[in-house]
Biopython code that builds the backbone (N, CA, C, O; Angstrom):
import numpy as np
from Bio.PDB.StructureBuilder import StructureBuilder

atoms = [
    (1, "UNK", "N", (91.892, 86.303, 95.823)),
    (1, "UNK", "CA", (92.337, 87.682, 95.846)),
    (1, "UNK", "C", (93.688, 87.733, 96.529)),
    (1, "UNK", "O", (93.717, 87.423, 97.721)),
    (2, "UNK", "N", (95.124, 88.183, 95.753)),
    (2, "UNK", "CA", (95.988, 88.288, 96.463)),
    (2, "UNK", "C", (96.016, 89.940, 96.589)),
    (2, "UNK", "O", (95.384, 90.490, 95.687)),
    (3, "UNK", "N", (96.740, 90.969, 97.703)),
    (3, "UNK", "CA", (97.259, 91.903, 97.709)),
    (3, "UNK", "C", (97.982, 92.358, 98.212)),
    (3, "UNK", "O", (97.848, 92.129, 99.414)),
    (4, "UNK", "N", (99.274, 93.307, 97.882)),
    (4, "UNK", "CA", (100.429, 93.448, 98.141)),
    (4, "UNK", "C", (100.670, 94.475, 99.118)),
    (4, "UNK", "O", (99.992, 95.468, 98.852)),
    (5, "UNK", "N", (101.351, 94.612, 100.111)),
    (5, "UNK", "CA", (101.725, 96.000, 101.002)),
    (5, "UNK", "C", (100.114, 96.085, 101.489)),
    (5, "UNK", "O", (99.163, 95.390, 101.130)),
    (6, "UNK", "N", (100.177, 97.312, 102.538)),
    (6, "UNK", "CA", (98.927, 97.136, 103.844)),
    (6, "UNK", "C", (98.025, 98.991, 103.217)),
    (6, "UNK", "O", (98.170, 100.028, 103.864)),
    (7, "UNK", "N", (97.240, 98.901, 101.976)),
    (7, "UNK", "CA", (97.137, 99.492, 101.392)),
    (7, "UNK", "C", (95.466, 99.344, 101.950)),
    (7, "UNK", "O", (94.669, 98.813, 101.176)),
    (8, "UNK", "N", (95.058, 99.750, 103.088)),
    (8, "UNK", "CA", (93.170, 99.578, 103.335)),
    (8, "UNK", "C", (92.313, 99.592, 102.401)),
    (8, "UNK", "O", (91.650, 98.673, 101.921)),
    (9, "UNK", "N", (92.362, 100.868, 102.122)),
    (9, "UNK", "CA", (91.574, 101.198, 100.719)),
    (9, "UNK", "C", (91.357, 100.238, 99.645)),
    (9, "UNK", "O", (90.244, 100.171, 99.124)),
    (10, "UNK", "N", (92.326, 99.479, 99.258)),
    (10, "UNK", "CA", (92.173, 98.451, 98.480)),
    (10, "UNK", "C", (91.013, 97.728, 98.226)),
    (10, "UNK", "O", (90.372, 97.475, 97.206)),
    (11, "UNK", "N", (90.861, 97.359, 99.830)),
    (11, "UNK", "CA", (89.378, 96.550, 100.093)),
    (11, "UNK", "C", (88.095, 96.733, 99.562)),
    (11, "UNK", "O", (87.216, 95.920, 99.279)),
    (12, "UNK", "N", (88.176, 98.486, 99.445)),
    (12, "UNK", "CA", (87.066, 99.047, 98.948)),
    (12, "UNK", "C", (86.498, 98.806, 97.473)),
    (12, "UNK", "O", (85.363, 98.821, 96.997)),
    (13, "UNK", "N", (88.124, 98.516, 96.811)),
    (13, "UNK", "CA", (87.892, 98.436, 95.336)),
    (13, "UNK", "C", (87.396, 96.922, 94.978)),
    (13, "UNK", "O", (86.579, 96.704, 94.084)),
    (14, "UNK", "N", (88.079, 95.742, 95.910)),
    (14, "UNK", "CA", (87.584, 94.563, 95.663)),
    (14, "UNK", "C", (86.305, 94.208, 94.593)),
    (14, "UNK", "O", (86.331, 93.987, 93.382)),
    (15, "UNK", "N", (85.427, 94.238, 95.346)),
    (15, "UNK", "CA", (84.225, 93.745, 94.486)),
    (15, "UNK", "C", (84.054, 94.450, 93.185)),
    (15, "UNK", "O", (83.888, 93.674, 92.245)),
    (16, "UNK", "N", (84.053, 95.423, 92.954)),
    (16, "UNK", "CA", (84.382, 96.267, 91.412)),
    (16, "UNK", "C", (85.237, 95.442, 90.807)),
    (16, "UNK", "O", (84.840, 94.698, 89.910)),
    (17, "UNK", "N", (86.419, 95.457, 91.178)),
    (17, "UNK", "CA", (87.648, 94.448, 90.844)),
    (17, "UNK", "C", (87.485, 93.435, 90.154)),
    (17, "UNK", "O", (87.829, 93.286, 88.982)),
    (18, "UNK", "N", (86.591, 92.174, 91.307)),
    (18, "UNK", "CA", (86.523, 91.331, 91.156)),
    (18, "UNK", "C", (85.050, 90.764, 90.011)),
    (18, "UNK", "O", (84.726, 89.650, 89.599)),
    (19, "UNK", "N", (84.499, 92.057, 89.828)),
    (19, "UNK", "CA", (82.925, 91.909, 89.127)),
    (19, "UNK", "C", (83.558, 92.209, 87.437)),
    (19, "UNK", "O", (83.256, 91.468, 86.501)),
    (20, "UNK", "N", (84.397, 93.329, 87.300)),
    (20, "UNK", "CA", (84.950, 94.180, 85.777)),
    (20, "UNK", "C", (85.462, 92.146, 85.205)),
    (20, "UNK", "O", (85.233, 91.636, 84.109)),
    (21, "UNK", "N", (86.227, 91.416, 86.547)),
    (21, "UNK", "CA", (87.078, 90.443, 85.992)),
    (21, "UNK", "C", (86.772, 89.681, 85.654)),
    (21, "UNK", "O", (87.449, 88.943, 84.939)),
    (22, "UNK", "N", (85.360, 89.425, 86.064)),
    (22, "UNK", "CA", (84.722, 87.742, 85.957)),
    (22, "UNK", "C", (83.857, 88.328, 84.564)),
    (22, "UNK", "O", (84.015, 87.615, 83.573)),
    (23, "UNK", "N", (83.107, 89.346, 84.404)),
    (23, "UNK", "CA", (82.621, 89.948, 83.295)),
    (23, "UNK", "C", (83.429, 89.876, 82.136)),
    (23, "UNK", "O", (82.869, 89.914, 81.040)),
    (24, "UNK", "N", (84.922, 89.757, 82.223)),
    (24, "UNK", "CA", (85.357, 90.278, 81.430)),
    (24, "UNK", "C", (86.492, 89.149, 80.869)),
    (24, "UNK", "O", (87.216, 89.326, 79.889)),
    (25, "UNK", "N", (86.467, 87.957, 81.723)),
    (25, "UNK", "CA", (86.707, 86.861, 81.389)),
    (25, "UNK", "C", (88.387, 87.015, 81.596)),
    (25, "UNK", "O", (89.188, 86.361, 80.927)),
    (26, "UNK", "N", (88.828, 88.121, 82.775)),
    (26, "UNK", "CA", (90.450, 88.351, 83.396)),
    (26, "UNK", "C", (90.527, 87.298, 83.777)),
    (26, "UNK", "O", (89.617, 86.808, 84.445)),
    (27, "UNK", "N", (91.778, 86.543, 83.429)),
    (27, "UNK", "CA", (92.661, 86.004, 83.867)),
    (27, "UNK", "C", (93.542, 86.321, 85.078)),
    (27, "UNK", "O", (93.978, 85.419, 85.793)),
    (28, "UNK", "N", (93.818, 87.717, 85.314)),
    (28, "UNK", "CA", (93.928, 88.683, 86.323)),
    (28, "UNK", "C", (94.046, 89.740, 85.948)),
    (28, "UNK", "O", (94.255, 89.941, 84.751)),
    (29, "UNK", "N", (93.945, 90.826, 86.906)),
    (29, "UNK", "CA", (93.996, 91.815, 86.976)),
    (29, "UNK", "C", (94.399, 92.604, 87.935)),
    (29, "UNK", "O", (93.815, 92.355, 88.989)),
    (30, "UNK", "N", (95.511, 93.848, 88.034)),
    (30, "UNK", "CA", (95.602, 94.840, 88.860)),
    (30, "UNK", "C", (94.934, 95.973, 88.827)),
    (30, "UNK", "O", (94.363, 96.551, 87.903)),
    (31, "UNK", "N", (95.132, 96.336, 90.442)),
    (31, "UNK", "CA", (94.385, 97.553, 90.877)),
    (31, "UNK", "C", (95.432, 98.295, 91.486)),
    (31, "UNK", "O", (96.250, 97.636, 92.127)),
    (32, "UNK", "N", (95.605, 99.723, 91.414)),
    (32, "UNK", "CA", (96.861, 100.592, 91.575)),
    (32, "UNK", "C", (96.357, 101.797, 91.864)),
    (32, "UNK", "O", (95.291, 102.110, 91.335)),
    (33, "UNK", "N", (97.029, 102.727, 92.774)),
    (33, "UNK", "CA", (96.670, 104.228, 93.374)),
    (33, "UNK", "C", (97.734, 105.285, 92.604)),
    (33, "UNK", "O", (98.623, 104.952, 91.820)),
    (34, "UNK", "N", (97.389, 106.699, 93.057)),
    (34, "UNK", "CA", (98.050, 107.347, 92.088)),
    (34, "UNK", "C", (99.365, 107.267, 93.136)),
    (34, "UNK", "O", (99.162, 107.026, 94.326)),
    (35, "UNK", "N", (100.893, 107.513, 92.557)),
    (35, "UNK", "CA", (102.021, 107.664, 93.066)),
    (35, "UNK", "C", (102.627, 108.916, 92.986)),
    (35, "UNK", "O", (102.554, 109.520, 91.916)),
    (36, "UNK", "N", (103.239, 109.433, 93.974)),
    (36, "UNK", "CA", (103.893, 110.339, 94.134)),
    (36, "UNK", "C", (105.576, 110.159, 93.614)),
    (36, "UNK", "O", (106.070, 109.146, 94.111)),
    (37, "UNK", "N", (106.543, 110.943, 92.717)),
    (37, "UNK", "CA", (107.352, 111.065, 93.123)),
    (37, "UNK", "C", (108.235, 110.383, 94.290)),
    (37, "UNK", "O", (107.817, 110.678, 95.410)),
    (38, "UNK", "N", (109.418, 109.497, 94.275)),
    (38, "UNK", "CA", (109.903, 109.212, 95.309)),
    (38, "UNK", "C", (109.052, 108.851, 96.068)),
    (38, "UNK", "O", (109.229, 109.867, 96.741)),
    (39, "UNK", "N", (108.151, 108.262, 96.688)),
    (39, "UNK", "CA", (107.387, 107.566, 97.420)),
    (39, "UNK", "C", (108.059, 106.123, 96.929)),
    (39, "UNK", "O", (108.381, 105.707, 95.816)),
    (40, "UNK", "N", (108.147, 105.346, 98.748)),
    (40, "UNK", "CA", (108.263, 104.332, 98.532)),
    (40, "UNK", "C", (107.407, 103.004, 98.124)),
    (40, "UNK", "O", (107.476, 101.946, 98.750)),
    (41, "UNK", "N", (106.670, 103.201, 97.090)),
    (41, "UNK", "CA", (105.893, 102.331, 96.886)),
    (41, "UNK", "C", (106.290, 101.826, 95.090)),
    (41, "UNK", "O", (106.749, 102.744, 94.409)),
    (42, "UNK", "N", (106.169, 100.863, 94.596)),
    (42, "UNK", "CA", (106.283, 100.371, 93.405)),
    (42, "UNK", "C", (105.396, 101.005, 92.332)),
    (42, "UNK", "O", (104.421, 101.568, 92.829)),
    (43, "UNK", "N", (105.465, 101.072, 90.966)),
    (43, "UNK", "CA", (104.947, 101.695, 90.140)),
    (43, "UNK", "C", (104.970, 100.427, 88.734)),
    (43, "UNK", "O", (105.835, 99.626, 88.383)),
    (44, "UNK", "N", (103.560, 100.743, 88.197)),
    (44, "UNK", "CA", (103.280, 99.768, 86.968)),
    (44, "UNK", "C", (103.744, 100.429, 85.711)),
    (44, "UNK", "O", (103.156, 101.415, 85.266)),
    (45, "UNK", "N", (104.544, 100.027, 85.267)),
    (45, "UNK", "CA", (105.490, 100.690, 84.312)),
    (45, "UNK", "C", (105.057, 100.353, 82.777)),
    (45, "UNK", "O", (103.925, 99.896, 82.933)),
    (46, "UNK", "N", (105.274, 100.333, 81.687)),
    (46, "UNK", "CA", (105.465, 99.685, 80.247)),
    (46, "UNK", "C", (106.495, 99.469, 79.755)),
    (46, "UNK", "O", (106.767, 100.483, 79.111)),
    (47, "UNK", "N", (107.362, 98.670, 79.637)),
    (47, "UNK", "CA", (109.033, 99.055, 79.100)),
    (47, "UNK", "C", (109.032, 98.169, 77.509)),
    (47, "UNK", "O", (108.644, 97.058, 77.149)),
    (48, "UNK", "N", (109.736, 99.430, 76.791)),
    (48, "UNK", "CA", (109.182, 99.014, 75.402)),
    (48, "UNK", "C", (110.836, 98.845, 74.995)),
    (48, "UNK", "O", (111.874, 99.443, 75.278)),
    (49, "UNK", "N", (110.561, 98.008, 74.399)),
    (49, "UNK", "CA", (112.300, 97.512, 73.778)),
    (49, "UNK", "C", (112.387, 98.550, 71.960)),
    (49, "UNK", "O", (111.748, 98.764, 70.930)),
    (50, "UNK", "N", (113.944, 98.928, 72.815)),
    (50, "UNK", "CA", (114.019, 100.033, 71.679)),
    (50, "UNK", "C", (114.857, 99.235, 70.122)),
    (50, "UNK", "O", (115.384, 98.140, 69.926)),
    (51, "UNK", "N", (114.643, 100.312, 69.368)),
    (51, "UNK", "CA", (115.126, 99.395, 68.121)),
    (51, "UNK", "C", (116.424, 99.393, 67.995)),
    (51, "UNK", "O", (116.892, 99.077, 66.901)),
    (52, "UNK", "N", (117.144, 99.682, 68.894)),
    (52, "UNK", "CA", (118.943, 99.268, 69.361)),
    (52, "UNK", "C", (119.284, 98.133, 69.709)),
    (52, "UNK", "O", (120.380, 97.625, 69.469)),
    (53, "UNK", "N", (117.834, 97.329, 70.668)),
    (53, "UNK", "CA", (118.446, 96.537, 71.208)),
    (53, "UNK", "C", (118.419, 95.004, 70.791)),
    (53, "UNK", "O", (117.811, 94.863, 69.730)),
    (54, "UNK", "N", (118.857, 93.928, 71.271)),
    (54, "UNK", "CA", (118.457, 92.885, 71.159)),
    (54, "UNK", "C", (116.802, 92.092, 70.998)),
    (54, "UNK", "O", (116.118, 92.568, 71.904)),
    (55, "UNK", "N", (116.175, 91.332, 70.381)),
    (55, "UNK", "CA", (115.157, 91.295, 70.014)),
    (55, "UNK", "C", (114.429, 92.519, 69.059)),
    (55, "UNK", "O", (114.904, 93.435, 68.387)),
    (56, "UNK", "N", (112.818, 91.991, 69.390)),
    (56, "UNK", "CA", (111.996, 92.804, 68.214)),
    (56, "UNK", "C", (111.783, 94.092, 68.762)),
    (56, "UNK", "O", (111.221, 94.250, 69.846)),
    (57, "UNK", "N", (112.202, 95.009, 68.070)),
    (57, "UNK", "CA", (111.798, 96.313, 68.322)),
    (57, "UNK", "C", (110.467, 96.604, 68.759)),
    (57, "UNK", "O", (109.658, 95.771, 68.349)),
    (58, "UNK", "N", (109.865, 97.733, 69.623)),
    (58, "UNK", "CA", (108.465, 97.963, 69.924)),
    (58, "UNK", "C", (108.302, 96.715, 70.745)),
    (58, "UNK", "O", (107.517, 97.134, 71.595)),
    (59, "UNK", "N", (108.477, 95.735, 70.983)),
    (59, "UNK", "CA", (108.388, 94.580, 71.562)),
    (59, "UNK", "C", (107.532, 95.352, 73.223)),
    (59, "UNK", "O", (108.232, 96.304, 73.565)),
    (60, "UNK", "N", (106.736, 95.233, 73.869)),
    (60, "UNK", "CA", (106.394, 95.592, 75.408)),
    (60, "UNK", "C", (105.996, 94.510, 76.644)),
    (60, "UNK", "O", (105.221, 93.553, 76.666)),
    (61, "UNK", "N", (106.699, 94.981, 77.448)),
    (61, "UNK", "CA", (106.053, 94.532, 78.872)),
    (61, "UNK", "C", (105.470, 95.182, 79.747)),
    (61, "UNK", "O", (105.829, 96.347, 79.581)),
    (62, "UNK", "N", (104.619, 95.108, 80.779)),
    (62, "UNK", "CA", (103.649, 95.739, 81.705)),
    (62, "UNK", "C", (103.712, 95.166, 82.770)),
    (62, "UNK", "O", (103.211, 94.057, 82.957)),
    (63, "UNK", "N", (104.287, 95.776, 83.570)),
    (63, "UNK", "CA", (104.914, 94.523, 85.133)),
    (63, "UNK", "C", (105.283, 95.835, 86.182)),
    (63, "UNK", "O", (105.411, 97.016, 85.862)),
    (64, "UNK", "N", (105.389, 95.320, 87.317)),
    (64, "UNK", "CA", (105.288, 96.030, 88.224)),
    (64, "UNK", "C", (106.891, 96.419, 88.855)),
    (64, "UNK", "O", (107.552, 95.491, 89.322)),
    (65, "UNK", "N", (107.418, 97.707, 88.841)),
    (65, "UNK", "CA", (108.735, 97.811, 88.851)),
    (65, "UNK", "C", (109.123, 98.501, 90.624)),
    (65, "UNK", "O", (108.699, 99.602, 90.975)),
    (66, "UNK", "N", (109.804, 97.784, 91.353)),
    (66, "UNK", "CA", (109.359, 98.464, 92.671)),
    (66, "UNK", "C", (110.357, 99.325, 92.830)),
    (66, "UNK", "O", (111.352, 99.187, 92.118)),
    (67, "UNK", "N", (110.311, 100.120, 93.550)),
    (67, "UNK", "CA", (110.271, 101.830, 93.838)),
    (67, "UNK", "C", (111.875, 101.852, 94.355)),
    (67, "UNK", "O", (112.092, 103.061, 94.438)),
    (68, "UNK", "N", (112.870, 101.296, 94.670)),
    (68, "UNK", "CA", (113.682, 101.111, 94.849)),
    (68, "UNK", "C", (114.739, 100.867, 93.060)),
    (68, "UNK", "O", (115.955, 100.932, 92.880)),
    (69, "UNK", "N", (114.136, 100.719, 92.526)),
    (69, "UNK", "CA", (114.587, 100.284, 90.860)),
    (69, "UNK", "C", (113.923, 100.789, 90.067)),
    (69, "UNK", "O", (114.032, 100.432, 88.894)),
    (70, "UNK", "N", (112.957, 101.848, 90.460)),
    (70, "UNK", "CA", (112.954, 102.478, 89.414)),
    (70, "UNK", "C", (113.249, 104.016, 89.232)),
    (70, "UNK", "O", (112.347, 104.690, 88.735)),
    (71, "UNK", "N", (114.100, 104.463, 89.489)),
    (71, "UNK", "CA", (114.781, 105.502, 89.330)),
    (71, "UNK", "C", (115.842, 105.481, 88.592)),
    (71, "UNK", "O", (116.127, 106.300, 87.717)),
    (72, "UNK", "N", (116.578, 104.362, 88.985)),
    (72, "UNK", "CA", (118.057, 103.769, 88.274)),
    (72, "UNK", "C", (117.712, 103.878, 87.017)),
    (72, "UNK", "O", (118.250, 104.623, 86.198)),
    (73, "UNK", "N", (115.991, 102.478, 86.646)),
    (73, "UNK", "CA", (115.945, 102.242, 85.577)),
    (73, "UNK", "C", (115.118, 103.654, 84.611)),
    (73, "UNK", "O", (114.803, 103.478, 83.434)),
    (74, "UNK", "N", (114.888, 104.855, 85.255)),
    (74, "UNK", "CA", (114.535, 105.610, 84.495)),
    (74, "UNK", "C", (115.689, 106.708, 84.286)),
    (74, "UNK", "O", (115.789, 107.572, 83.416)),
    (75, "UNK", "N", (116.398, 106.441, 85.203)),
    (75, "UNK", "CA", (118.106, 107.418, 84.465)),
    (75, "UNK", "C", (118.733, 107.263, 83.447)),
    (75, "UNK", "O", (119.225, 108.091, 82.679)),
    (76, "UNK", "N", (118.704, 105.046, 83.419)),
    (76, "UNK", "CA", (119.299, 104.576, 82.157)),
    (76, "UNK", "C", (118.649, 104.550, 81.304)),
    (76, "UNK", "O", (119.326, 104.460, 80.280)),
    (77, "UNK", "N", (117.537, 104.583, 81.100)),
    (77, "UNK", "CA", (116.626, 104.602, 79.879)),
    (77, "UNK", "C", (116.143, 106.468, 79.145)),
    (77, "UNK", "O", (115.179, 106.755, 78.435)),
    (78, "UNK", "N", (117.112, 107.279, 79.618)),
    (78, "UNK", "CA", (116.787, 108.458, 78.936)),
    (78, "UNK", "C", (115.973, 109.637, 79.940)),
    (78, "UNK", "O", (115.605, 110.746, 79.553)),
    (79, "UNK", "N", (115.860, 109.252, 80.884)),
    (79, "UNK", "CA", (114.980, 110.633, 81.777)),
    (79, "UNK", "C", (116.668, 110.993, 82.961)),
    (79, "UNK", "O", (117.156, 110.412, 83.932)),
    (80, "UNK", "N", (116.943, 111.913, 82.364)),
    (80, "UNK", "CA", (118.258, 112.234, 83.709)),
    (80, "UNK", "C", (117.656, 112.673, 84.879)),
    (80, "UNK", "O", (118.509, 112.931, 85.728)),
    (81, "UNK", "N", (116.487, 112.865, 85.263)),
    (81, "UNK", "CA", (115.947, 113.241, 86.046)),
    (81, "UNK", "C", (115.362, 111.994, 87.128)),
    (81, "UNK", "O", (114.692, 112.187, 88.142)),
    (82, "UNK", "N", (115.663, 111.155, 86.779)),
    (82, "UNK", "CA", (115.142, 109.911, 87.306)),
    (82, "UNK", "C", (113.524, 110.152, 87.843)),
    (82, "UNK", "O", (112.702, 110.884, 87.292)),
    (83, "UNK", "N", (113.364, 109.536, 88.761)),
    (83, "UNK", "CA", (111.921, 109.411, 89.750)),
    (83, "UNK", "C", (111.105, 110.759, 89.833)),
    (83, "UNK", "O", (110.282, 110.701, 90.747)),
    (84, "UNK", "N", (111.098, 111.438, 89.444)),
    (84, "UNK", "CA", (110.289, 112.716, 89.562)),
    (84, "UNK", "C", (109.188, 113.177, 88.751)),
    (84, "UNK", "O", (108.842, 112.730, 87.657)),
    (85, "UNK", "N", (108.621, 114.224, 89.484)),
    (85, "UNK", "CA", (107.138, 114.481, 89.413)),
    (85, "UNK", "C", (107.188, 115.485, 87.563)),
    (85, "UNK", "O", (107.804, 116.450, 87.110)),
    (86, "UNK", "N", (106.327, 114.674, 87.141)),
    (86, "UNK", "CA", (105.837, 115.276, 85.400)),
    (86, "UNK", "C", (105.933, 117.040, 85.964)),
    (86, "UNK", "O", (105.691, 117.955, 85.177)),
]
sb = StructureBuilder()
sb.init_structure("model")
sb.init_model(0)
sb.init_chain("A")
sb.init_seg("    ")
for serial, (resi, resn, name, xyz) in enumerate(atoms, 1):
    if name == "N":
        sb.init_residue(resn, " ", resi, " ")
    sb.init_atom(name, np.array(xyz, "f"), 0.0, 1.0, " ", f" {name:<3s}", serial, name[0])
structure = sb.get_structure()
């Protein structure tokens, strides 16, 4: 079990975690809380490659984008609003 930042609660989810993974034949898996707006904490993103760019269109990744970079990267990608609440 690795886990990132001093998040207590976490602990709680462990064994759920670790039971969904072995059931389910994970290779790994994350566990994530809801985020606020501007909060300094990282956010699990999807970034889908648009059909402008280099490579296959629709192409996706699912990776963890930390909270410091992702505002930038949601200004340049079409939200002028960057980091903010839906």
């Amino acid at each position: 079990v690795f886990f990132q930042d001093t998040n207590g609660l976490f602990f709680r989810a462990v064994p759920a975690t670790l039971g969904v993974s072995a059931e389910r034949g994970f290779a790994m898996n994350s566990v994530s809380v809801p985020r606020r707006a501007k909060d300094a904490m990282g956010a699990i993103a999807r970034l889908t490659r648009s059909s402008g760019s280099s490579g296959e269109s629709g192409e996706s990744l699912t990776l963890n984008v930390e909270y410091n970079q992702l505002d930038p990267l949601l200004r340049c990608t079409g939200y002028p609003d960057g980091d903010a609440a839906d």
